[in-house]
N, C-alpha and C positions, 0 to 999 in steps of 0.2 A: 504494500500500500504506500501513495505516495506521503510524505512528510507534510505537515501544516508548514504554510509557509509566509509567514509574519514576525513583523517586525516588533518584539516586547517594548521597549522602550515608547513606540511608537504607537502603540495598543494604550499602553499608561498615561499618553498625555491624550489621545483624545477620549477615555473615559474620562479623564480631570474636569474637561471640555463639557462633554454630556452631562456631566454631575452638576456642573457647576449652572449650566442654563438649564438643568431642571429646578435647581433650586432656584431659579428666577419666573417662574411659575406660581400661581397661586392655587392648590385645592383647596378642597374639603376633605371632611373624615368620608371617603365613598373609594370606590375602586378605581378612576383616575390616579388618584393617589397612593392608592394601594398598589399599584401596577409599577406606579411608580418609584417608589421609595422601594420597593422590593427589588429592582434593577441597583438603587442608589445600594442599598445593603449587598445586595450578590457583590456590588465593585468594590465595597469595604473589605469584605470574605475576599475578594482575591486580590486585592493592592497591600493592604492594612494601612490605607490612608486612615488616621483616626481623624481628618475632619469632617470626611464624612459622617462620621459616626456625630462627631460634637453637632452639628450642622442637621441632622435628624433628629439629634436628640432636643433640640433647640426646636424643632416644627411640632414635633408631640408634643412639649411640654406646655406650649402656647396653646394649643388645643385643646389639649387637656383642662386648662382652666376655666373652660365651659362645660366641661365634663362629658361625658360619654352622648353622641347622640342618638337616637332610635336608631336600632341597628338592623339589616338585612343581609343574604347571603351573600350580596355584592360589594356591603356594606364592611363585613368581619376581613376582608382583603388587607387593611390597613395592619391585621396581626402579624403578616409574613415582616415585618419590618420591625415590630414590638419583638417577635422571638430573637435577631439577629441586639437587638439595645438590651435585652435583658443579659444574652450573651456576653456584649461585651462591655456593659458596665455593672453587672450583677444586681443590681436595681429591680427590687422586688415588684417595684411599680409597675413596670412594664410586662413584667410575669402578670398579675394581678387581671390588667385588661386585657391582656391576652386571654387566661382562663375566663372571663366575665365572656367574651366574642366566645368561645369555645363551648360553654355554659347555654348560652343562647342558640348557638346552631343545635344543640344536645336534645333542648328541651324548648325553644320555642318555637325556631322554624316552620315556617310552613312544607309539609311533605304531603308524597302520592304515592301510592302503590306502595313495592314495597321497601320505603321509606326514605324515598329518593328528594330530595330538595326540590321544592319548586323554584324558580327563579324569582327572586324579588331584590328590586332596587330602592333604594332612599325617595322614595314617591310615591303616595296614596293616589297618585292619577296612574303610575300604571302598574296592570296588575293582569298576571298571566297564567289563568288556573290553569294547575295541572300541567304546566309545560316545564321540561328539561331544557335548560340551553347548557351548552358545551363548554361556555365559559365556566361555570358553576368548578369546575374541576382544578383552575387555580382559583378560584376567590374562596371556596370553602373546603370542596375537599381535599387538596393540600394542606391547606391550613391544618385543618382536623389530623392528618397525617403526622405531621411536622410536630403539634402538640402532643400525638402522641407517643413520638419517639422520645420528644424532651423529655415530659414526663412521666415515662414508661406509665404512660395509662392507654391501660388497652382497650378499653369505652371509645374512648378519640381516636385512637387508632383504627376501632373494627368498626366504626363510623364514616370514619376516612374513607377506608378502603370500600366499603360499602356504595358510597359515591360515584370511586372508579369502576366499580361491575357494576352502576345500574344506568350510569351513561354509557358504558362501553354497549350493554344491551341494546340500549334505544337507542344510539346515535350512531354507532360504527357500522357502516353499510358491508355486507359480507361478502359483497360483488366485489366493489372497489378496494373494500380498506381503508377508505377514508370517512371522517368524520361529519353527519349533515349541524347544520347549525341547532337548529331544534326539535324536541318531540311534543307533539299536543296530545297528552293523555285524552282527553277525551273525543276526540275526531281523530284517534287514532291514526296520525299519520307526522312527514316529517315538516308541514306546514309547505312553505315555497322547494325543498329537498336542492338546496343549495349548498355544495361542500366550499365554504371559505375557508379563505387562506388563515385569516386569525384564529377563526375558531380551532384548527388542525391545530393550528399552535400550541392553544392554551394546553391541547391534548395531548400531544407530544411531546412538548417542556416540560409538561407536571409528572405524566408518565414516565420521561428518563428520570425526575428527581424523585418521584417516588421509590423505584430503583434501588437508590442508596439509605434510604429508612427500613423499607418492609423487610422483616429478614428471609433469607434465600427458602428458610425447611416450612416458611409461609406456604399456604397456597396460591394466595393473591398474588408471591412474589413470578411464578410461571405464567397466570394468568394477565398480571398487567406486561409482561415482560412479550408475552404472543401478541397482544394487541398493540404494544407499541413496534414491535417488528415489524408485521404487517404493514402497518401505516405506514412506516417510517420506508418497506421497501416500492409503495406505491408512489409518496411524493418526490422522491430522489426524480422517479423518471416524468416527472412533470417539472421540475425544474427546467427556469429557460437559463439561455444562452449569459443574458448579466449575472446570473447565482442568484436572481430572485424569485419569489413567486407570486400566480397571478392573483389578485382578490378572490374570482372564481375559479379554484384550481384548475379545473379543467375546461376551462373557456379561454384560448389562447387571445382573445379579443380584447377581455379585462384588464385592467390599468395593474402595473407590477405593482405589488403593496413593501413596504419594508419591515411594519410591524409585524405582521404575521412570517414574512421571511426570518428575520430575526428568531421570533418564536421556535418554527420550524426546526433554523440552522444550532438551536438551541438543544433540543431533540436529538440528533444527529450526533452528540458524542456521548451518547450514550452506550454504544455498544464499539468502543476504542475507537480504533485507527479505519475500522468495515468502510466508514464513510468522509474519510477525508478528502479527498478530490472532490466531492460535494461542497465540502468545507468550505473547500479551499476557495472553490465558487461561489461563495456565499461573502468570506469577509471581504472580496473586490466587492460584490453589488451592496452589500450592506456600508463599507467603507466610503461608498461613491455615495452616500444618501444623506453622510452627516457632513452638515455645515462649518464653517470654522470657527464660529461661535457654539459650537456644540449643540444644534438644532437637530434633529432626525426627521428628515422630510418624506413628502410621499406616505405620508400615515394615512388610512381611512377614519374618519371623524367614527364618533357611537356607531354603533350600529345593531340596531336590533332585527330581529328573524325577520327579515323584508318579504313584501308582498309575493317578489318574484327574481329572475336574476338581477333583473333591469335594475331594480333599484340598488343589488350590491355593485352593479357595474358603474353606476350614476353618486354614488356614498362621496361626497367630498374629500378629497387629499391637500385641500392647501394649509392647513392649519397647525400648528405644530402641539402635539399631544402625550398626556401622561406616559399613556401606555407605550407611547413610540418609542420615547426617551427610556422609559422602564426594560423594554422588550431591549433593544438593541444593547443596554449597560447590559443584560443578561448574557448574551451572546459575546461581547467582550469580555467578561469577566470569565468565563467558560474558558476561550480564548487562552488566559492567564493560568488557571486551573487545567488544562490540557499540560500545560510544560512542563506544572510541576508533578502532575503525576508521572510524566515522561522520564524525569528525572530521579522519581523518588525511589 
């Protein structure tokens, strides 16, 4: 297999870059931010720049002084960022609201069948009975995962995993291997059955880091490990010619995304060196996408399970967003954590 072939020094100054113009950004406590700072913490994990850590810690604590807001499954995202501050300042605080977000997926979430998350976001105006979206898989159930390895509790853990087999059910088409955006429990079907390129993401990235939590003599740990193979050997060959992929994976017509490329290219070192020439194709188009103020361009704006393809084909790109900025520090930081496994 060939060698990754990048420049570290050159990977560290432009995370510094992305870091530093996310933090010139404003959210909320909701999953822009959680997307976000999740990216800024992975670049912690793999630089150990401890400003970012001070510079996080500095946006939760501001936050914090309004205290917790009603919380949703989109909503508890903000915890992948609280586990990486509790880490590394030992700060019981941060444990604290972690467990409270963990607490409430546990026991108050809304669920269907059988006991799958419904999707809900930070808004009494929208509200999606009985529907699975695929994001769901990083905003909670990693989370739940992630808390369960910290805390060897296996509540949050067999919760977690729970998650990944009951979107892998409903969303992982068994033709393709790839992932549709959404399931409507109750019109039983996949609503517009469009595989986007972020949604595969979220599915891809959470399922390679799942990976390194669930232990191997798991069952789960075979079972997520087949669905991410799978996947993972269906997008490689949709990859275009820049290393990115399209909004509609398989509509060569669709505008190249970077967010969900990112995602993707995130996925992808999960099973070693298998997919490096992919990689490799991925940190040029991913590379070509960030600005020199550290902007990550070519993002799709929200996007929720759209009517039809049209409207993921029509999703606005000019805006520069959480998750862009989040996704890509991921992929970098990956980047980083490649060499040193390589070395270790």
């Amino acid at each position: 297999m060939p060698q990754l072939q990048f420049d570290e020094n050159e990977i560290r100054e432009i995370i510094d870059r992305v870091v530093d113009r996310t933090f010139r950004m404003d959210f909320t406590w909701d999953w822009p931010g959680g997307v976000a700072f999740y990216g800024v913490a992975e670049a912690y994990e793999a630089t150990g720049n401890a400003s970012y850590i001070d510079r996080l810690k500095e946006w939760v604590d501001e936050k914090l002084e309004d205290g917790l807001p009603k919380l949703s499954v989109n909503g508890v995202s903000v915890g992948h960022c609280l586990i990486t501050l509790y880490k590394a300042t030992d700060d019981e605080k941060y444990l604290n609201i972690a467990k409270q977000m963990a607490e409430y997926l546990r026991h108050e979430a809304v669920r269907f069948g059988d006991g799958i998350f419904q999707h809900t976001v930070n808004s009494e105006e929208y509200v999606f009975p009985e529907q699975a979206w695929v994001d769901t898989m990083m905003m909670a159930g990693y989370f739940l995962v992630r808390m369960g390895k910290l805390l060897d509790n296996q509540e949050y853990m067999e919760d977690g995993i729970k998650q990944y087999h009951g979107h892998e059910e409903y969303l992982q088409d068994p033709v393709t291997n790839l992932y549709y955006h959404g399931w409507d429990n109750v019109a039983k079907n996949h609503m517009s059955a469009v595989f986007w390129a972020r949604g595969n993401s979220w599915a891809a990235l959470t399922m390679a880091k799942a990976l390194r939590e669930v232990h191997v003599a798991h069952p789960a740990y075979m079972i997520i490990e087949g669905s991410l193979r799978d996947q993972l050997s269906a997008l490689v060959r949709l990859q275009s010619e820049e290393g990115l992929w399209h909004t509609v994976l398989d509509d060569p017509t669709s505008y190249l995304e970077t967010s969900g490329s990112a995602g993707i290219a995130t996925g992808l070192f999960a099973f070693g060196s298998l997919y490096n020439k992919y990689i490799n194709k991925s940190i040029k188009g991913i590379l070509s996408q960030i600005d020199a103020d550290g902007s990550v361009r070519n993002v799709s704006a929200g996007t929720a399970v759209m009517f039809d393809k049209e409207g993921y084909k029509n999703t606005g790109r000019k805006r520069v967003q959480g998750w862009g900025q989040g996704l890509a520090l991921a992929f970098l930081a990956e980047l980083l954590n490649s060499k040193k496994r390589t070395f270790s």
